[in-house]
GUNUMAR-913628 format. One record per residue (C-alpha): residue in three letters; x, y, z. Coordinates in steps of 0.25 Angstrom, whole numbers, padded with zeros to 4 digits, always signed. Layout:
alaXYZ ...
# end
This chain:
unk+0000+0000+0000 unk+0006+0012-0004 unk+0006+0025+0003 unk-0005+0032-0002 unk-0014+0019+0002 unk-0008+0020+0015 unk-0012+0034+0018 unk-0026+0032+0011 unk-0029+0021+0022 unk-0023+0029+0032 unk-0033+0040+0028 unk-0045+0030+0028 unk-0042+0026+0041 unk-0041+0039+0048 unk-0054+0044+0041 unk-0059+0031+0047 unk-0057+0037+0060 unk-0063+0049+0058 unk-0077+0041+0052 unk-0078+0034+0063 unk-0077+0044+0071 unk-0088+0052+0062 unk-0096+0041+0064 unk-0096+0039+0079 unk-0099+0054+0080 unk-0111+0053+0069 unk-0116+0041+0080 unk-0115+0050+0091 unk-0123+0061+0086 unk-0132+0050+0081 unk-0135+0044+0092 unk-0137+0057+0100 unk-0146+0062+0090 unk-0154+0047+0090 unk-0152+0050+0107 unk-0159+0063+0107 unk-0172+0058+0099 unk-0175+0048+0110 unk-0169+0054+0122 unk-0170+0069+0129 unk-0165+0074+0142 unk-0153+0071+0151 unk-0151+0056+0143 unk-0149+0064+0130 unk-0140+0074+0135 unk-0131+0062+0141 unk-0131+0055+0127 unk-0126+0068+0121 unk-0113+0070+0132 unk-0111+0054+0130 unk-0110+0058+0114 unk-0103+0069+0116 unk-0092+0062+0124 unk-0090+0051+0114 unk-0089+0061+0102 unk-0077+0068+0110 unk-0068+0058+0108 unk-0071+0054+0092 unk-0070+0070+0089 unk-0056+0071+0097 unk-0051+0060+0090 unk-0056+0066+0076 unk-0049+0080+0077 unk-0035+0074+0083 unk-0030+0079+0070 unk-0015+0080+0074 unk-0006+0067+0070 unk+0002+0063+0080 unk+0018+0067+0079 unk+0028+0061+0086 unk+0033+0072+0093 unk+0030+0068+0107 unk+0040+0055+0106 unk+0052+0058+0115 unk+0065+0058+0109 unk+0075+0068+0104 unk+0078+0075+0093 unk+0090+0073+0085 unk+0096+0083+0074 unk+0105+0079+0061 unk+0116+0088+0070 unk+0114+0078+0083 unk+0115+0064+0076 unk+0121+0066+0061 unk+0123+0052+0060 unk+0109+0048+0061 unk+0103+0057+0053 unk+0111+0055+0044 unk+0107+0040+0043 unk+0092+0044+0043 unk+0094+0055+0032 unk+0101+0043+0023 unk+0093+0034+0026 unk+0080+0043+0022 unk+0087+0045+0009 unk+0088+0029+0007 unk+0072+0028+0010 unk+0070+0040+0000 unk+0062+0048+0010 unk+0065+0061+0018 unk+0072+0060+0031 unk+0067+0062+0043 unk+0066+0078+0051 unk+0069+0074+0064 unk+0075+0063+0072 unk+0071+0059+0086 unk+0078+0050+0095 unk+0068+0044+0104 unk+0068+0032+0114 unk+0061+0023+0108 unk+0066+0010+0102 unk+0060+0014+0088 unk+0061+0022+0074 unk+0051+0029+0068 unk+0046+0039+0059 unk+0037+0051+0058 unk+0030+0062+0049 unk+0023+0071+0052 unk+0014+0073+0038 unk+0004+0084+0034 unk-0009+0082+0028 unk-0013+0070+0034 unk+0000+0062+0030 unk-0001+0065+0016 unk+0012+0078+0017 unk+0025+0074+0023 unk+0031+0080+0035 unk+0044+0082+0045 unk+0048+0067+0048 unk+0053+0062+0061 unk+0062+0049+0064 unk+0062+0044+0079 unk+0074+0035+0081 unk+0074+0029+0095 unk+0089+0029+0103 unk+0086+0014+0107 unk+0083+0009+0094 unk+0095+0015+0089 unk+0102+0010+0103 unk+0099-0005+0097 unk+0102-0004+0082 unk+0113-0005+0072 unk+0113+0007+0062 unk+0108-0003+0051 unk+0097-0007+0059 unk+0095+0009+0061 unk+0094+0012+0047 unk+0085-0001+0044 unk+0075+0004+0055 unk+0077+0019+0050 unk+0075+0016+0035 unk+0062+0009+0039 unk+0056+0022+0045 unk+0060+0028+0033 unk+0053+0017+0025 unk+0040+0024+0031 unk+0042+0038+0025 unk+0045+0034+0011 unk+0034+0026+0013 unk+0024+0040+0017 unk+0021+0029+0029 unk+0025+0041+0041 unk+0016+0051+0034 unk+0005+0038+0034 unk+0007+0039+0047 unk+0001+0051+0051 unk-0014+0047+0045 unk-0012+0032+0052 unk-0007+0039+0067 unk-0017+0051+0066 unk-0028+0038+0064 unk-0023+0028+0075 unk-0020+0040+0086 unk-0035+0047+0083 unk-0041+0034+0087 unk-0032+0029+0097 unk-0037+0044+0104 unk-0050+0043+0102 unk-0050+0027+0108 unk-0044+0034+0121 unk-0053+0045+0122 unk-0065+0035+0122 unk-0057+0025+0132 unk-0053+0038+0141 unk-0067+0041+0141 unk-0071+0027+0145 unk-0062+0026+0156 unk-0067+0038+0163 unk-0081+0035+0162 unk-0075+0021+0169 unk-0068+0029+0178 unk-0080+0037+0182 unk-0088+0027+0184 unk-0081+0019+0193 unk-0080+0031+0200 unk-0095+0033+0202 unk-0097+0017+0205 unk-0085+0019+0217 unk-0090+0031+0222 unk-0106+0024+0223 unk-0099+0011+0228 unk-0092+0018+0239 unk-0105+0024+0243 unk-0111+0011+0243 unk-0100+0005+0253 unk-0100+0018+0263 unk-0115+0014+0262 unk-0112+0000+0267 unk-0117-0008+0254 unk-0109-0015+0244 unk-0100-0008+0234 unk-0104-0011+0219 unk-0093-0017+0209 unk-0088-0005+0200 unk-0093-0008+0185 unk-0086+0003+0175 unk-0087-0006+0164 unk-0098+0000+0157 unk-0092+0015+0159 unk-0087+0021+0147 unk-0093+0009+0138 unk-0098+0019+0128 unk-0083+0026+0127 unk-0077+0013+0125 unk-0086+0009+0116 unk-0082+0021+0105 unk-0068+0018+0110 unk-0072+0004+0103 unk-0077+0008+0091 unk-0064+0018+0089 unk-0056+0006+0092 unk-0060-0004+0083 unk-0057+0007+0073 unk-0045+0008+0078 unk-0042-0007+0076 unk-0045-0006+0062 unk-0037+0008+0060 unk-0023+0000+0065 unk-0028-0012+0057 unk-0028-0004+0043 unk-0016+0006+0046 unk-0007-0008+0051 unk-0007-0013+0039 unk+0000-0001+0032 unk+0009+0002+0043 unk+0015-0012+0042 unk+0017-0012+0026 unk+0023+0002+0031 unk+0033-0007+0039 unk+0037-0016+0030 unk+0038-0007+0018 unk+0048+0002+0029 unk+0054-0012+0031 unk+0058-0014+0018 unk+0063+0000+0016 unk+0073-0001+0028 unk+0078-0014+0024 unk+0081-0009+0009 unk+0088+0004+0015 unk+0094-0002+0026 unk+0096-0016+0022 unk+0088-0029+0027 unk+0096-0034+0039 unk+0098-0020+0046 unk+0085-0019+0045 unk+0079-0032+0048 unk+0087-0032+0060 unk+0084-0018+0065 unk+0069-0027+0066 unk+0074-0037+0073 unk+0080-0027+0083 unk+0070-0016+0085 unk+0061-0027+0094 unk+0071-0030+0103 unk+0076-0016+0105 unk+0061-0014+0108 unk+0059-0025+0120 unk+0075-0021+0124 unk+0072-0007+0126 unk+0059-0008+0133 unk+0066-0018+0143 unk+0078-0009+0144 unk+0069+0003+0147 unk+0059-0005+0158 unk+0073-0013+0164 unk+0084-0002+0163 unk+0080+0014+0158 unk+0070+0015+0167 unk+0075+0005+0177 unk+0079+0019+0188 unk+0065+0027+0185 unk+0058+0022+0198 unk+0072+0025+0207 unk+0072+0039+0199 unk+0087+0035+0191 unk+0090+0036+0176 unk+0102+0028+0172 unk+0113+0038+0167 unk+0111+0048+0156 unk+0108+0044+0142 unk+0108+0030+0147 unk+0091+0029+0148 unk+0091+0025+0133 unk+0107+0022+0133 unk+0106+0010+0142 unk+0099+0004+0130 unk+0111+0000+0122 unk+0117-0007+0133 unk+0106-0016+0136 unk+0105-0019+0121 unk+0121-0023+0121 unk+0120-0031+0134 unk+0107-0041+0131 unk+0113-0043+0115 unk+0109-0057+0116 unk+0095-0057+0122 unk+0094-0046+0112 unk+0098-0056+0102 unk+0085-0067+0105 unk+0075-0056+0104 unk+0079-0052+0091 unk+0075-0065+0084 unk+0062-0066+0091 unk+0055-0054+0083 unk+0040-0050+0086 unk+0031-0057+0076 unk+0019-0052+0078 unk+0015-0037+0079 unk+0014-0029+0093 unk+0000-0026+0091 unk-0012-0031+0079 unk-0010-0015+0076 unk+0005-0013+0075 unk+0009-0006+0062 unk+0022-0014+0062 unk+0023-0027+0057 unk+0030-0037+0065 unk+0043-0036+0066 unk+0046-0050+0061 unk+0039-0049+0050 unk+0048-0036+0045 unk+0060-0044+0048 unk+0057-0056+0040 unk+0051-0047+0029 unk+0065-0040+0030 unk+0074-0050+0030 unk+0066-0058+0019 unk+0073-0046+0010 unk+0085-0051+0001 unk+0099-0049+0009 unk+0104-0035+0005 unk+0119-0036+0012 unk+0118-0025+0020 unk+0119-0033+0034 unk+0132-0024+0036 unk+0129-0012+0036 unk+0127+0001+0049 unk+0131-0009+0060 unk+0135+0002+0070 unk+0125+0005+0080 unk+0113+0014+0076 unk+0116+0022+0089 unk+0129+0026+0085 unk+0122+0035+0076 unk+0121+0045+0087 unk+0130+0056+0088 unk+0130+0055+0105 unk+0122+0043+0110 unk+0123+0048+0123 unk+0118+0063+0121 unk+0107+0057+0113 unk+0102+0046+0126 unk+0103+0057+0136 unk+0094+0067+0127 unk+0084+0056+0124 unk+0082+0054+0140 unk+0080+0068+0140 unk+0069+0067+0131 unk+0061+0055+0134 unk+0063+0054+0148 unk+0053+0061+0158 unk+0061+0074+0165 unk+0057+0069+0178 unk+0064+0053+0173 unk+0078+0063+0170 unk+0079+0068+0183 unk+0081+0055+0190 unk+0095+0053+0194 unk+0104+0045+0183 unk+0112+0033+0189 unk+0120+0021+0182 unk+0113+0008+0179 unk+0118+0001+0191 unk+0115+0011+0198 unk+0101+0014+0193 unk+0097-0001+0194 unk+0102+0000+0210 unk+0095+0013+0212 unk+0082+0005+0206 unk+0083-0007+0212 unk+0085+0001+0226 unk+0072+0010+0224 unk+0062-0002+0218 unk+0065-0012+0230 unk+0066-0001+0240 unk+0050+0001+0236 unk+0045-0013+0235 unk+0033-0017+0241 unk+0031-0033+0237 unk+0019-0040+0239 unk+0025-0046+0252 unk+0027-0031+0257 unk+0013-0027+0255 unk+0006-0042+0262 unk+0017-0039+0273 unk+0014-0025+0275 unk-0001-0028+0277 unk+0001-0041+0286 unk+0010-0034+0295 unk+0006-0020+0295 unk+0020-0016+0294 unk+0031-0013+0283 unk+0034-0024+0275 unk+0048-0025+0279 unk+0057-0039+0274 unk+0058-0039+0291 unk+0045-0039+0293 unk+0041-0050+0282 unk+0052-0058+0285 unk+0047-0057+0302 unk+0033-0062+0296 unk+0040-0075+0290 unk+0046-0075+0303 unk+0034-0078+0310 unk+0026-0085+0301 unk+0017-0078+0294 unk+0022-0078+0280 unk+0011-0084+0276 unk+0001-0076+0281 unk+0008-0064+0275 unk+0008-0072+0260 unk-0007-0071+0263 unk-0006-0055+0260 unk+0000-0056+0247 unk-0008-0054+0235 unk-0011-0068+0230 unk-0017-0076+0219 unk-0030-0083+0220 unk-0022-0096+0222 unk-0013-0092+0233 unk-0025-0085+0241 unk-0030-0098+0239 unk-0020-0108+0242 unk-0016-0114+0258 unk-0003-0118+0262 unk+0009-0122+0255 unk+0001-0118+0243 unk-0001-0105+0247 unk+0015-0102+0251 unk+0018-0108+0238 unk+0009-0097+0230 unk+0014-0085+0238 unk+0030-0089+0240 unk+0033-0084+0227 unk+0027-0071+0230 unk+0033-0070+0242 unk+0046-0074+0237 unk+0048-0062+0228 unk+0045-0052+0237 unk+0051-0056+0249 unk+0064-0057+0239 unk+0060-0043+0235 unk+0060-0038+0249 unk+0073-0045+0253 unk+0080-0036+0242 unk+0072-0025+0245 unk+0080-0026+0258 unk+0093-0029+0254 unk+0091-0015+0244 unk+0086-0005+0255 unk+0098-0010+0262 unk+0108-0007+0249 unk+0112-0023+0249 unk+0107-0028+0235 unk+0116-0024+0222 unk+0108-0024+0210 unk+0117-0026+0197 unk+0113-0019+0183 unk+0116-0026+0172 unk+0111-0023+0157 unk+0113-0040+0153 unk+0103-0044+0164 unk+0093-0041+0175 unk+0099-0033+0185 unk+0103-0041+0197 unk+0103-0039+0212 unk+0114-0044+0221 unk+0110-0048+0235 unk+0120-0045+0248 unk+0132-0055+0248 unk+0131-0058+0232 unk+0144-0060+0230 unk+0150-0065+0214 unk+0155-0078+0220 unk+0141-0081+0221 unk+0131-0091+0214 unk+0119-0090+0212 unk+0115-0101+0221 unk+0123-0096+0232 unk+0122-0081+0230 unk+0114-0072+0238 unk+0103-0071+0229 unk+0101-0088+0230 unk+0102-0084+0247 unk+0090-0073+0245 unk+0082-0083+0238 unk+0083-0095+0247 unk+0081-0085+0261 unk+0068-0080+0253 unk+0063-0093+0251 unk+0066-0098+0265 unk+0058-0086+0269 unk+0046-0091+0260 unk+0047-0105+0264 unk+0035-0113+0271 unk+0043-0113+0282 unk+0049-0097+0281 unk+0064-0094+0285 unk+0069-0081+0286 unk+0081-0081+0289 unk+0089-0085+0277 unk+0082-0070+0274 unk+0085-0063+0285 unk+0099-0067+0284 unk+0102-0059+0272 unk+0095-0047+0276 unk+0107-0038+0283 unk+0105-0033+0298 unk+0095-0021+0298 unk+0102-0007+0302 unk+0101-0005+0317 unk+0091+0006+0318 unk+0096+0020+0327 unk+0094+0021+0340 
# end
């Protein structure tokens, strides 16, 4: 389909919108009209203000005229005078595809590429182009695989596919607002009415009767219904437009791999899903690993710490990249699986370009670490920079001290209630002492099979859970009293190394194997403590 069709079914879809829109409205005002026949007084006028607030919605979404830009994505800005190597590469490349090169370039933060336009005249003029590069895509590729992916994005442009775009976006995000609207609406009717039925059953209890059983489910009903009807459009909307954006793919597939050559950019496939799971696990386990203690790992190192993690797990890096996603993300994804562009790709004859731009794509940039430190400065929240900067090891001590110094297990809570005191390792471990364990394990929160269950049964269901938090509290002990050294690694897990760990040590004999069998002695049938006591140091005198 070539891109004047494509732009003709854009067009039809989006005018689809606005006749169902027309429509809904025409049955409104019908239905008001029909109403008024038959119905006068105080039940009219309510039709009308029910009318009215189901039209607000459908009108909003009719005269949200502006196409979204992509001007709130974080990033920064970069000139031909800050990075001359890389817009060099970008202007050369845009000379291959045949098209214009972009404006502007933004390094963002993101594990991605893309392209923008913003058109006039529904799509049908150009306008000024943008390329969004993100600094962790680039962290993980080679410059070959840089120019494969960078010479797909251009495949769109010759293609008129960003200036498509417009009339496909303005279409999906009307909707998508109008669907809100309607759900907000129903979900403050919800809201309201559980309201009222609380405040009425309150009234009820003060009155000594029974309290009724909340029921919102009806609440908003006629909301959601229109929310409905707007989304079963919407289905249909991704449905037709999918189709397009995924020939858009592969034709911008076959343009990289012609410009960039076939193995570069079949690679750069294979590699931009496991830069995705890699970076949101080195975001989750290691960026943000210091935001509850208020620590941020050295400057430029948020987004630089990136690289290092990549070079130390190669070679489980390596097993996810033969294990390509098959299937789409979602029924409406505009991009075919990823797969399917790789065998499509390398079905092409060999073209003996397997050589060429091995260097690293982010030697590219003329000060790596300028460029990290001014990308935290523009996607980070102000109040996130002002938290103190500290080295990894550091940062994950700091962390580890904060998070066990505030724990509060299941154990913690059952204990605090069964004793009426704090929930102190002393205190748990007196309870053991005398007997009542068990009686404790009765305060936990418990499955329907535990509540249930007698005996030895019973201790067999709660031990587990008992298990992990006394372990928890033990090290929550040994922390507030600075005796537990936690060691950062990128390879691994961090690890935690117990008092009297010494190097010598095996596992079966170090002190993580002693910790273990003192907890399970102390969560035997028969309970000992004093394994557990014995690796807890004296308590501080207290001052006279």
């Amino acid at each position: 389909m070539g891109a004047t069709l494509r732009a003709l079914r854009a067009l039809v879809l989006l005018c689809g919108f606005y006749l169902l829109s027309l429509v809904l409205l025409a049955a409104l005002i019908g239905l008001d009209i029909a109403v008024f026949d038959w119905v006068h007084g105080a039940a009219a006028v309510k039709i009308a203000i029910v009318s009215v607030l189901l039209a607000i919605p459908v009108v909003r979404g009719m005269f949200m005229l502006r196409i979204p830009k992509g001007e709130g994505r974080p990033g920064i800005e970069v000139t031909e005078a800050d990075e001359p190597r890389l817009w060099a590469l970008v202007r050369e490349l845009a000379a291959a595809t045949g098209t214009r090169a972009p404006d502007r370039i933004l390094l963002t933060a993101e594990v991605n590429a893309a392209v923008s336009e913003e058109p006039r005249l529904l799509g049908l003029l150009p306008g000024p182009r943008r390329l969004y590069l993100g600094v962790p895509l680039l962290t993980g590729l080679s410059e070959a695989q840089l120019r494969g992916v960078l010479a797909h994005e251009y495949g769109h442009f010759t293609s008129g596919d960003t200036r498509l775009a417009a009339l496909v976006v303005r279409g999906r995000v009307q909707i998508g607002r109008v669907i809100d609207q309607f759900h907000a609406s129903a979900d403050g009717k919800a809201a309201a009415e559980r309201a009222r039925q609380e405040e009425a059953s309150a009234k009820r209890v003060a009155k000594g009767k029974t309290a009724r059983e909340i029921n919102t489910r009806g609440a908003g009903a006629t909301y959601r219904m229109m929310a409905a009807i707007y989304t079963l459009y919407a289905k249909l909307y991704l449905r037709a437009s999918q189709s397009t954006a995924r020939a858009q793919e592969f034709e911008a597939d076959l343009a990289a791999a012609r410009i960039a050559g076939r193995d570069a950019t079949a690679s750069a496939l294979r590699e931009i899903p496991v830069l995705v799971a890699s970076h949101g696990f080195y975001l989750d386990s290691y960026a943000t690993l210091g935001l509850r203690a208020k620590v941020l790992p050295p400057r430029g190192e948020f987004f630089g710490g990136f690289g290092r993690l990549l070079t130390a797990r190669e070679l489980e890096l390596a097993d996810l990249r033969a294990e390509l996603p098959s299937e789409p993300a979602s029924p409406y994804d505009s991009h075919p699986p990823i797969a399917e562009r790789v065998r499509r790709i390398e079905a092409l004859p060999a073209d003996g370009r397997a050589e060429e731009a091995k260097g690293a794509a982010l030697d590219l940039l003329t000060d790596l670490g300028r460029t990290l430190a001014a990308l935290e400065d523009a996607v980070l929240k102000p109040e996130v920079l002002a938290f103190r900067r500290a080295e990894w090891q550091e940062l994950l001590s700091a962390t580890m001290a904060e998070g066990l110094s505030s724990v509060n297990t299941p154990l913690q809570r059952a204990l605090a209630e069964y004793t009426g005191q704090p929930a102190t390792l002393s205190a748990l471990l007196d309870v053991i002492d005398d007997g009542r364990l068990w009686r404790l394990a009765e305060k936990l929160p418990l499955s329907e099979e535990a509540a249930a269950a007698k005996g030895r049964a019973f201790r067999e269901f709660v031990r587990p859970g008992l298990g992990d938090s006394l372990r928890t509290m033990v090290l929550s002990e040994f922390s507030e009293r600075s005796l537990l050294h936690w060691e950062f690694s990128w390879s691994q897990a961090a690890t935690v190394r117990l008092p009297g760990w010494d190097a010598e040590h095996t596992d079966a004999d170090g002190p993580e194997a002693v910790l273990e069998a003192a907890v399970a002695a102390a969560l035997a049938d028969h309970p000992d403590t004093a394994p557990l006591r014995a690796l807890l140091p004296p308590a501080a005198p207290q001052p006279a």
